[in-house]
VEXDREN-2710 file (C-alpha; in Angstrom, 1 decimal):
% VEXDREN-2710
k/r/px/py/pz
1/UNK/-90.5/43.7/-28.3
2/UNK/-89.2/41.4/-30.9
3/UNK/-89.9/42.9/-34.3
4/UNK/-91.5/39.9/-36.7
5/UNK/-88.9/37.8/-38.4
6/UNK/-86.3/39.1/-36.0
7/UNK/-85.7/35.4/-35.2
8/UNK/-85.1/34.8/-38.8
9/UNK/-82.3/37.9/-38.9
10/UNK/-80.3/36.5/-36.2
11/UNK/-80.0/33.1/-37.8
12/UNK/-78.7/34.5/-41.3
13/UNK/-76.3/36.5/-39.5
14/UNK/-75.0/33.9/-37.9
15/UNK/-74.5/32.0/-41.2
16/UNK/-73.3/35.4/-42.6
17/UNK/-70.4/35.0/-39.9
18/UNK/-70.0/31.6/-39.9
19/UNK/-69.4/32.0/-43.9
20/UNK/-66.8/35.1/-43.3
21/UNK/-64.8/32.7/-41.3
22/UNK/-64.7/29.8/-43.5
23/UNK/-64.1/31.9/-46.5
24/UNK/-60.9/33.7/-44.1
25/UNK/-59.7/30.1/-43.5
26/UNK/-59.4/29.1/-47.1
27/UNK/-58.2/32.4/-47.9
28/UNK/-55.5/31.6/-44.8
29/UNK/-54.9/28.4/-46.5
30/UNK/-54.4/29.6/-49.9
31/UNK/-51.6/32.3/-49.2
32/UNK/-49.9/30.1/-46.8
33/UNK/-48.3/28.0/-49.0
34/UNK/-46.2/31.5/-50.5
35/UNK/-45.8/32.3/-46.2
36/UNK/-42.3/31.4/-44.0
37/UNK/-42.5/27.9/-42.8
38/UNK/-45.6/27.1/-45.3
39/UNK/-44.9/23.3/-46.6
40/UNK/-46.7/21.1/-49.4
41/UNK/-47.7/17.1/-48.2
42/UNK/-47.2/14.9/-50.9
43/UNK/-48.7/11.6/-51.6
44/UNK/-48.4/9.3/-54.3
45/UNK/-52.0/10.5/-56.6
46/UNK/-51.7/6.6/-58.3
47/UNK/-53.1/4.0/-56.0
48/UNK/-50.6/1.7/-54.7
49/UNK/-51.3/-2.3/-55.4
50/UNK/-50.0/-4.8/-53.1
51/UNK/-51.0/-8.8/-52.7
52/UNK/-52.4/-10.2/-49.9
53/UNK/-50.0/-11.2/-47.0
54/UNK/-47.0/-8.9/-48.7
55/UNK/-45.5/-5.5/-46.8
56/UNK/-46.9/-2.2/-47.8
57/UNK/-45.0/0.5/-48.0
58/UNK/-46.7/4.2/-48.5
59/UNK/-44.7/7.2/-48.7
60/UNK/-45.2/10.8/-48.3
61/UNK/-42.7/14.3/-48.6
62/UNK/-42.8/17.9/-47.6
63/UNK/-42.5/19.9/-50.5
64/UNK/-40.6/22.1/-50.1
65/UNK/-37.9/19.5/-48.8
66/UNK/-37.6/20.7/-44.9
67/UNK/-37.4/18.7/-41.8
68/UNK/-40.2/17.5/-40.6
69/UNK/-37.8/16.2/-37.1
70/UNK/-39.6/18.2/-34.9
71/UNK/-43.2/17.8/-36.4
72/UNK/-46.3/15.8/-35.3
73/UNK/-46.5/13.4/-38.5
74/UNK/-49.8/11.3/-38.0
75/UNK/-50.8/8.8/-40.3
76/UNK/-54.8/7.9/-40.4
77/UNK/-57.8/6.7/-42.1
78/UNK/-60.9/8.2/-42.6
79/UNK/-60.8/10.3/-39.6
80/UNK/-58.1/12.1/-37.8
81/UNK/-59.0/10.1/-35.0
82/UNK/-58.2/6.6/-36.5
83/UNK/-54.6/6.5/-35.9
84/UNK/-52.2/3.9/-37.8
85/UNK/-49.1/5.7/-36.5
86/UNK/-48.8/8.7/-34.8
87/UNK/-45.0/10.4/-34.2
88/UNK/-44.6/13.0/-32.0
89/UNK/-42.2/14.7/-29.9
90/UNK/-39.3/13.2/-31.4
91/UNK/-40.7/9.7/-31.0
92/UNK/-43.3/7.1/-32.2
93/UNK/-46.5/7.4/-30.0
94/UNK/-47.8/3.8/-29.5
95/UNK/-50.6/2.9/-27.7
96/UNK/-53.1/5.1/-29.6
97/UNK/-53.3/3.2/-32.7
98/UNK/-56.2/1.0/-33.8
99/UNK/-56.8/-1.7/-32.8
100/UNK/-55.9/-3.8/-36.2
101/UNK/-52.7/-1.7/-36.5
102/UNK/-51.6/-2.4/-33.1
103/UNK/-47.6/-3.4/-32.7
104/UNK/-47.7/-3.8/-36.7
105/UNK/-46.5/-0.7/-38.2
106/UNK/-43.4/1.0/-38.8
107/UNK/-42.6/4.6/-39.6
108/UNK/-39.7/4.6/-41.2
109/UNK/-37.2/8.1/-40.7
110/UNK/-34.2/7.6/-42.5
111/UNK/-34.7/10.7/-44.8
112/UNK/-36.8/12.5/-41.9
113/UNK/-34.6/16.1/-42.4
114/UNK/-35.0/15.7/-45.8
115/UNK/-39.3/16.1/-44.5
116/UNK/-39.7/12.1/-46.4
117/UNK/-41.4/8.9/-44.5
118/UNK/-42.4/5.7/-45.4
119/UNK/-45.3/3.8/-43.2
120/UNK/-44.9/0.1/-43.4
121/UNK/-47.7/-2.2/-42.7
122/UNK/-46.3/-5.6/-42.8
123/UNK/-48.4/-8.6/-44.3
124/UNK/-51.1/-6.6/-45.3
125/UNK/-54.7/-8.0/-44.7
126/UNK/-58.0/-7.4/-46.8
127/UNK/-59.0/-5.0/-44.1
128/UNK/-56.0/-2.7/-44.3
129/UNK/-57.1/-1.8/-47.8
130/UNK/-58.8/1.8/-48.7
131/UNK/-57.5/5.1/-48.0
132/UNK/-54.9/6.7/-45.8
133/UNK/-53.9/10.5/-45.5
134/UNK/-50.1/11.4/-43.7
135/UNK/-50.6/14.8/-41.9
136/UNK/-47.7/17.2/-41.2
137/UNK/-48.0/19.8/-38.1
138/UNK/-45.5/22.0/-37.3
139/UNK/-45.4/24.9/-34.6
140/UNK/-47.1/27.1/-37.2
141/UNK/-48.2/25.5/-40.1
142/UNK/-49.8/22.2/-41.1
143/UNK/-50.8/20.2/-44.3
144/UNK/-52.0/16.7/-45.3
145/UNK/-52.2/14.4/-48.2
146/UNK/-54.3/10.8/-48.8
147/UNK/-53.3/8.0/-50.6
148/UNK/-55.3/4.9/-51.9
149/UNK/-54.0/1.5/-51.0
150/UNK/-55.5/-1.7/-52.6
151/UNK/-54.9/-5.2/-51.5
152/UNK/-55.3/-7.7/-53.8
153/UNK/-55.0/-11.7/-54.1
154/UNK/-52.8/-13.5/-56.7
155/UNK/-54.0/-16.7/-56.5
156/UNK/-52.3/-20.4/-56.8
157/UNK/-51.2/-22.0/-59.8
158/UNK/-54.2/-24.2/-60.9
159/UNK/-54.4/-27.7/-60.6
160/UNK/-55.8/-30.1/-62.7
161/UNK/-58.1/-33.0/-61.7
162/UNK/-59.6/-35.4/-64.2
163/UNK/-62.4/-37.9/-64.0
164/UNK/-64.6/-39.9/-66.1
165/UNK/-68.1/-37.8/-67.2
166/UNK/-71.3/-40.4/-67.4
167/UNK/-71.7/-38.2/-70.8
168/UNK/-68.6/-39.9/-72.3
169/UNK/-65.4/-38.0/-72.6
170/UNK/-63.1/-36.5/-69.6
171/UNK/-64.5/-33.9/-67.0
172/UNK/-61.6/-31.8/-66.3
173/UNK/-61.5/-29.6/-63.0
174/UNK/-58.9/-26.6/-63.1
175/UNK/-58.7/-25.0/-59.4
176/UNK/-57.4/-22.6/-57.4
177/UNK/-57.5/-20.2/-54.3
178/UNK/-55.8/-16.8/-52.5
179/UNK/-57.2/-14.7/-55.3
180/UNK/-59.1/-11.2/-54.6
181/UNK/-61.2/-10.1/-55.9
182/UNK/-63.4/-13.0/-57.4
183/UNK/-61.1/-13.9/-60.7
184/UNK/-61.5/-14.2/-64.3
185/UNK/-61.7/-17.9/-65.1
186/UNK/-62.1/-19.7/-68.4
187/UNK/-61.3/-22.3/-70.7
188/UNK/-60.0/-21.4/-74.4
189/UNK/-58.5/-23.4/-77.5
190/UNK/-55.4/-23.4/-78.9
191/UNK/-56.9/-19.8/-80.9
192/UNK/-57.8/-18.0/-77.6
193/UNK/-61.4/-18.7/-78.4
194/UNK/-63.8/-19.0/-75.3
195/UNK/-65.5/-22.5/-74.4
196/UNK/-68.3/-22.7/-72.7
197/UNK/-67.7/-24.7/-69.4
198/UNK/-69.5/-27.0/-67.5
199/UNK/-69.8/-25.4/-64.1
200/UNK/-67.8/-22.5/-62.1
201/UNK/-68.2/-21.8/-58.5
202/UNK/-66.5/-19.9/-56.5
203/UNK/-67.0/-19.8/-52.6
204/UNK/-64.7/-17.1/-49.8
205/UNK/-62.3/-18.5/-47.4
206/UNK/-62.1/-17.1/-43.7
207/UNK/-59.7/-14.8/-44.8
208/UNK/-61.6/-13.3/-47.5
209/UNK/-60.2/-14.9/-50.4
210/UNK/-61.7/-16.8/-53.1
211/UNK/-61.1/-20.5/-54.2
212/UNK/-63.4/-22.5/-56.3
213/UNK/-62.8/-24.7/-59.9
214/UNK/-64.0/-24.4/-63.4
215/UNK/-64.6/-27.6/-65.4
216/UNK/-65.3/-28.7/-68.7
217/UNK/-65.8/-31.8/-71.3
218/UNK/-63.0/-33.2/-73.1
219/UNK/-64.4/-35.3/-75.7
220/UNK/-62.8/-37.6/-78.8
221/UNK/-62.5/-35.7/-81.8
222/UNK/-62.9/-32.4/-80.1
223/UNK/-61.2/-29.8/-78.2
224/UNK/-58.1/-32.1/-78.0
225/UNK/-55.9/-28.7/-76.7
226/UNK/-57.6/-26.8/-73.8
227/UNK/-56.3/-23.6/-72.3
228/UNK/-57.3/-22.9/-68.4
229/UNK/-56.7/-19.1/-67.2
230/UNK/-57.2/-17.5/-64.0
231/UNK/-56.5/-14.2/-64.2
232/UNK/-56.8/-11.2/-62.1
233/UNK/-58.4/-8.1/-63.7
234/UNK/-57.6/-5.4/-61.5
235/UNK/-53.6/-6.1/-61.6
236/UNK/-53.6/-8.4/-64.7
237/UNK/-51.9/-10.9/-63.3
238/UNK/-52.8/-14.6/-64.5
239/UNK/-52.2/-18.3/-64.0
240/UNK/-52.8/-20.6/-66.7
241/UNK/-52.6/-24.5/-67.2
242/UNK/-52.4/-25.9/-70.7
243/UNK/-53.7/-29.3/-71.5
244/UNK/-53.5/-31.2/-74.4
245/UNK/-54.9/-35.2/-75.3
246/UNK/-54.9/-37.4/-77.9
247/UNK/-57.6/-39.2/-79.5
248/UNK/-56.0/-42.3/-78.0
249/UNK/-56.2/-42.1/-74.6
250/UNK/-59.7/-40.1/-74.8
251/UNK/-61.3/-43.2/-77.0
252/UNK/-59.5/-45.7/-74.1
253/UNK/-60.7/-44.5/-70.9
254/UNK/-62.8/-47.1/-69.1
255/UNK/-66.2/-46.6/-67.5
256/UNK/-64.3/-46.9/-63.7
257/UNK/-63.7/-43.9/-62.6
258/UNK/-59.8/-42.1/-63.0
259/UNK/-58.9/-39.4/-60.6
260/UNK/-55.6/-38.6/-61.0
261/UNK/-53.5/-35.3/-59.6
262/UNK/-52.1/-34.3/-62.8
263/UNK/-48.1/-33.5/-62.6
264/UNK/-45.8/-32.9/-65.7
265/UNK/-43.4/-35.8/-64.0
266/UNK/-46.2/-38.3/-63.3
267/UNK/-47.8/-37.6/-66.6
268/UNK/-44.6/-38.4/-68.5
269/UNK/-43.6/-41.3/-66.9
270/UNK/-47.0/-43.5/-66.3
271/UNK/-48.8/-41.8/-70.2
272/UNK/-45.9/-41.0/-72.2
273/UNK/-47.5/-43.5/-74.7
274/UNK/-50.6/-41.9/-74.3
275/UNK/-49.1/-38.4/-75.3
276/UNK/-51.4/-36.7/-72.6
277/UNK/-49.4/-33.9/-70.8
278/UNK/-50.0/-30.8/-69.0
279/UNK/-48.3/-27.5/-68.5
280/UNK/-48.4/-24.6/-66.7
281/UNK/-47.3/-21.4/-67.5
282/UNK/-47.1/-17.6/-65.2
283/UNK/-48.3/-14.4/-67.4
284/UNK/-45.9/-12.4/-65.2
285/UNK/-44.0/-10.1/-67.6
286/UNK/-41.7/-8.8/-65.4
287/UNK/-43.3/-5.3/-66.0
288/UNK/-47.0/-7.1/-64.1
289/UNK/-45.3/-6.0/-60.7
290/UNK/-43.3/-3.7/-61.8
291/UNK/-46.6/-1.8/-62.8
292/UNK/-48.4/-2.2/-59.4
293/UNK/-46.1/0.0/-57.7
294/UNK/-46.0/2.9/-59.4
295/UNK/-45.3/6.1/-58.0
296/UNK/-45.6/9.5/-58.8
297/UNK/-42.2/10.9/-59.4
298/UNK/-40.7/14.8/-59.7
299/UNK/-37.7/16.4/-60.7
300/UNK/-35.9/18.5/-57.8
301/UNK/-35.0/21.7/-59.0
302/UNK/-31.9/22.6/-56.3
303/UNK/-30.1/19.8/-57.8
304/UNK/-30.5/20.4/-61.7
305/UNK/-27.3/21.6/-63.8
306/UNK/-27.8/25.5/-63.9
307/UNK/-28.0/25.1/-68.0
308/UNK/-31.3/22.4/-67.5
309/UNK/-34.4/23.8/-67.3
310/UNK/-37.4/21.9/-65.0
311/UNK/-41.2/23.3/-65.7
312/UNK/-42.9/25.0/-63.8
313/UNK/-44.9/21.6/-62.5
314/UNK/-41.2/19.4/-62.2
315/UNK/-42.3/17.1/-64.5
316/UNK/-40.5/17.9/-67.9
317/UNK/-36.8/18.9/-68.6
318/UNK/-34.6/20.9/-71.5
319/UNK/-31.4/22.4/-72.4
320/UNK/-31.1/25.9/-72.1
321/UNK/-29.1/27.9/-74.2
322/UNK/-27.1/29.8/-71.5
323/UNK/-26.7/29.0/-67.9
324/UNK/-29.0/30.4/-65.3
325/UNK/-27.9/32.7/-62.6
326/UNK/-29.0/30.0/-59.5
327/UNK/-27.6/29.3/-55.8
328/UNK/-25.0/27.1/-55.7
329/UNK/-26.5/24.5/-53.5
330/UNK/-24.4/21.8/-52.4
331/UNK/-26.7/19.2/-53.6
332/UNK/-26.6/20.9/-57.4
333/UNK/-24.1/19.3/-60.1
334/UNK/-22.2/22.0/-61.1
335/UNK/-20.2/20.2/-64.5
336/UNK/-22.6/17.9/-65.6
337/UNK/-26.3/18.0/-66.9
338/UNK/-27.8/16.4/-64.5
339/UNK/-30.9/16.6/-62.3
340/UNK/-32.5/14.0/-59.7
341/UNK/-35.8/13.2/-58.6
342/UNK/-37.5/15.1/-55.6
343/UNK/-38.7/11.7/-53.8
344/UNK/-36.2/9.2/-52.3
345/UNK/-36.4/5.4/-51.4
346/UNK/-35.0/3.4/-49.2
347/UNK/-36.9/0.5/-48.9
348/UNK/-39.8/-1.0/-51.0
349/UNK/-40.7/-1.1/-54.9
350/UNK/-41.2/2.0/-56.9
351/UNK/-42.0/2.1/-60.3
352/UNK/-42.3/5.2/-62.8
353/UNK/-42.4/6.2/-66.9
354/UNK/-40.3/8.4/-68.2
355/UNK/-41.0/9.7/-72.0
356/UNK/-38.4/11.0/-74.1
357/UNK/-38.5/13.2/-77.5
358/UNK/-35.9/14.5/-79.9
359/UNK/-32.8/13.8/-78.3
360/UNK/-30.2/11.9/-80.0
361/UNK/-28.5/11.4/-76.1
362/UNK/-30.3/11.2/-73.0
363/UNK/-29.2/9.3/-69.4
364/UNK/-31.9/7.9/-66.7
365/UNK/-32.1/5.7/-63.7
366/UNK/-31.6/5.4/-60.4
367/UNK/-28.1/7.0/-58.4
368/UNK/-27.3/6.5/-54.4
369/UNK/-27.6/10.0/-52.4
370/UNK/-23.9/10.1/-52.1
371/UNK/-22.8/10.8/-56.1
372/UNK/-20.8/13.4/-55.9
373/UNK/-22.3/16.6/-57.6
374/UNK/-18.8/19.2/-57.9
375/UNK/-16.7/18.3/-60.3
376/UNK/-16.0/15.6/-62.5
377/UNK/-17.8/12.0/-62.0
378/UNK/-18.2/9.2/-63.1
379/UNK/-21.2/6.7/-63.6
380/UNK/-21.1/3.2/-63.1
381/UNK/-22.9/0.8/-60.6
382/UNK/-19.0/1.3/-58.7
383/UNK/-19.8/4.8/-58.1
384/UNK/-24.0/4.3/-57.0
385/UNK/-25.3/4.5/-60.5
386/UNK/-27.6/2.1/-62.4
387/UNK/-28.5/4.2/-65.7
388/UNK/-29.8/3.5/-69.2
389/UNK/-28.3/5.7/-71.6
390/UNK/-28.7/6.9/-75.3
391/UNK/-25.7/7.5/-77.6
392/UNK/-27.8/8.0/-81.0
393/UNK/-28.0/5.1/-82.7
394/UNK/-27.3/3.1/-80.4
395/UNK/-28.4/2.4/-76.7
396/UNK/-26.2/1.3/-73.8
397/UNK/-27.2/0.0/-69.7
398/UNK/-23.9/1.4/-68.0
399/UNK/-22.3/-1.6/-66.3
400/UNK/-18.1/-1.5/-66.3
401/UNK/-17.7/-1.9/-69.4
402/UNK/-21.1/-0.2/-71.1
403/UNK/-23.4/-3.1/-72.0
404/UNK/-25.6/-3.2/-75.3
405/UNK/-29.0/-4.4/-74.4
406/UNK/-31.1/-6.2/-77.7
407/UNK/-33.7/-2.9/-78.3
408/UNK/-35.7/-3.9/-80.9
409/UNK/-37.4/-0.6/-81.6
410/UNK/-36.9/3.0/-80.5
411/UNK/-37.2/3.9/-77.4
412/UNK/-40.2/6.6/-76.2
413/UNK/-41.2/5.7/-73.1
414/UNK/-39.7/4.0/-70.8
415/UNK/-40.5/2.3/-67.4
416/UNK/-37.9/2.4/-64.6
417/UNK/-38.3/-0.2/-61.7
418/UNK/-36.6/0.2/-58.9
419/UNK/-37.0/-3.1/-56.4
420/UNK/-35.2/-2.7/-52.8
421/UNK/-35.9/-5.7/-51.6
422/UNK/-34.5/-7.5/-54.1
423/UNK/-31.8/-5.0/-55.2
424/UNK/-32.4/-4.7/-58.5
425/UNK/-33.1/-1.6/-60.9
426/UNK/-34.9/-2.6/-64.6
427/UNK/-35.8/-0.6/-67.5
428/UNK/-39.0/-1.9/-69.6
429/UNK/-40.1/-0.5/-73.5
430/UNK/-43.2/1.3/-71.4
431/UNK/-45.2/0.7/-75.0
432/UNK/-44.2/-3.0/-75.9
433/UNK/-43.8/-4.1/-72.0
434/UNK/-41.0/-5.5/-73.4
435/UNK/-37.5/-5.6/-70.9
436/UNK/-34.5/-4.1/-71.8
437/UNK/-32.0/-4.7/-69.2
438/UNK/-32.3/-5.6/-65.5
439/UNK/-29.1/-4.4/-62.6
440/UNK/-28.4/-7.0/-60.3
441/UNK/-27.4/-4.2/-57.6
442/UNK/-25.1/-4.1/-54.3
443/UNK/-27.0/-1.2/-52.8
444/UNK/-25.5/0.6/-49.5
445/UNK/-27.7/2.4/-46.6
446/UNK/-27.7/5.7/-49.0
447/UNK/-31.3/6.9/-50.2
448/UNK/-31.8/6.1/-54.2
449/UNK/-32.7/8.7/-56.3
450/UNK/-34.8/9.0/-60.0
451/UNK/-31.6/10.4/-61.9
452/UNK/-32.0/12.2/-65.4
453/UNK/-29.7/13.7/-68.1
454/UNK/-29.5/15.0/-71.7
455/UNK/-27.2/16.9/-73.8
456/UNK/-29.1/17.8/-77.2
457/UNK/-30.9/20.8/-76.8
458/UNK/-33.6/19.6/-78.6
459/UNK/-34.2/17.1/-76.5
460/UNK/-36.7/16.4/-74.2
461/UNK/-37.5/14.5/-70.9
462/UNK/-40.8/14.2/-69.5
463/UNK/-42.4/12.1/-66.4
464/UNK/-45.7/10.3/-67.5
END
């Protein structure tokens, strides 16, 4: 006989076991990463930003930096099922992809010993945005990480179309399309101050994109000098046409109707007398894109100087007083205060902030794979290296001879962009957006590398 809630016993104790094995499997999971042949995936924690129609490029490392050659390395969405790329074996596994990743992505292995990829998706599309997570298996251990991408649309320049209002005045149009999501519009005066407009609509094309106009009145003896903006909110990015009239040519426009296609050539040449022109202009501080690709960056401890300290989370470091007693690894400088970051690139944009205190000399920027790291070096774009430096008071970019950019406050925080594609490596003023100076680079097939130095010992360098 069944004694009375015997049913009732046998389902708690198999919860009961159920629980003793999920808590054994995070328990598993949580000493693993202090076991042989344990390994850390990492994944950038900022989302990366990239327009409509443009090439993404996500990356993801093993900490620590082993190779992940003779790994599975899977790349999928929200399910471990819904491949984008899938290497296996020694070799990318096609045919099990999804559908709309099909024949259109690339894993990229150029640092593959070093346990770092890169998973391009070429002209990115609306649908490709949202999350991804690279997974590492090897024989005995595995680990994954997810990253966010967001696809977003930077839209046309506007253009301006102008016609006769039955009100009196001119009805001017400002339009434009490719943005994502649905823009900011409006019209402002010279003082930044809102006008109400007319009408705005906004309507999606078959790719997902918005296009639509904003209009408003133009009258005599009113709102002579109009501002149109389009702007972007989640990247900040923003087009703008600027329009100005004069009295003259608002009090002489006939009752027929005028549609014109307004152009800063046409304008000058057929209503120079009129003094009506138009201008655009492209809010895109060169810090706008720099800042959409930002990546999450770490200092590698196997290649710091043996006097540098790196905290314990590789984001910060300082001068020691003595050296430390530490492996001489080939990849560690062993004369010069130097450490490099823990991520490479090959390919792509990367963007990070560095923050610097107390030091009357510091060094950063970007150096090939190849510097040398025994004995005495030098650091020049010549020999790999594109650096900003600090020689209190005064601050140098280190081209052959040392350049002086125009600073026009102190430096604290400072943005490093590193563009592949268009070899070049700039430093902004992270707090004014401001530039500082921008390498024009001849970069070889060597990884590049997030390269840091300082010599006061109360100085201080920091990843934000």
């Amino acid at each position: 006989m069944r004694s009375p809630g015997g049913e009732r016993q046998v389902v708690l104790d198999t919860m009961s076991l159920q629980m003793y094995f999920v808590t054994a499997l995070l328990s598993l999971k949580l000493l693993c990463p202090f076991a042989a042949g344990a390994f850390t995936a990492v994944a950038p924690k900022e989302a990366i930003f990239v327009n409509y129609g443009e090439d993404a490029v996500l990356p993801c490392h093993l900490m620590p930096r082993i190779s992940a050659q003779k790994m599975e390395v899977r790349w999928f969405r929200s399910q471990y099922q819904s491949v984008v790329h899938l290497y296996r074996d020694g070799k990318d596994q096609d045919g099990v992809q999804m559908p709309q990743f099909q024949d259109r992505t690339e894993l990229r292995k150029d640092d593959l010993t070093s346990g770092r990829v890169e998973l391009k998706i070429p002209a990115v599309k609306l649908s490709d945005a949202g999350s991804y997570t690279c997974f590492f298996q090897s024989h005995s251990f595995y680990d994954s990480s997810r990253l966010e991408l967001v696809v977003t649309g930077f839209g046309t320049f506007p253009h301006i179309h102008i016609d006769y209002h039955e009100d009196g005045g001119i009805l001017v149009a400002c339009k434009s399309s490719g943005w994502y999501p649905k823009p900011d519009a409006a019209w402002q005066d010279v003082k930044k101050n809102s006008l109400p407009p007319l009408s705005e609509t906004w309507a999606v094309d078959e790719d997902g994109l918005f296009y639509g106009a904003i209009t408003i009145v133009m009258k005599s003896k009113s709102s002579q000098n109009v501002l149109c903006s389009i702007r972007n909110h989640l990247t900040q990015q923003e087009h703008g046409v600027h329009i100005s009239m004069s009295d003259t040519f608002l009090s002489q426009v006939s009752t027929s109707t005028v549609v014109l296609i307004v152009s800063v050539i046409v304008l000058m040449g057929v209503l120079g007398p009129l003094t009506y022109f138009v201008w655009k202009y492209r809010k895109t501080n060169e810090i706008i894109p720099a800042l959409r690709n930002r990546v999450e960056v770490t200092m590698d401890p196997n290649t710091a100087h043996p006097e540098l300290h790196i905290s314990n989370d590789y984001k910060t470091v300082t001068r020691g007083e003595k050296q430390a007693d530490l492996p001489d690894y080939p990849e560690r400088f062993d004369t010069r205060l130097y450490v490099l970051g823990s991520e490479g690139y090959s390919s792509g944009k990367h963007y990070w902030e560095i923050e610097v205190k107390n030091g009357a000399g510091w060094t950063i920027g970007v150096v090939q794979s190849n510097i040398k790291r025994k004995g005495k070096l030098e650091l020049s774009p010549n020999e790999g290296a594109w650096l900003l430096e600090l020689r209190s008071p005064r601050y140098f970019a280190l081209t052959s001879p040392p350049t002086h950019p125009v600073i026009r406050s102190e430096l604290k925080k400072i943005g490093v962009f590193l563009d592949c594609e268009s070899n070049k490596v700039s430093f902004f003023n992270a707090d004014t957006l401001d530039s500082i100076y921008t390498f024009q680079c001849s970069f070889s097939k060597q990884t590049l590398f997030p390269f840091f130095s300082l010599w006061s010992k109360e100085a201080q360098i920091t990843l934000c």
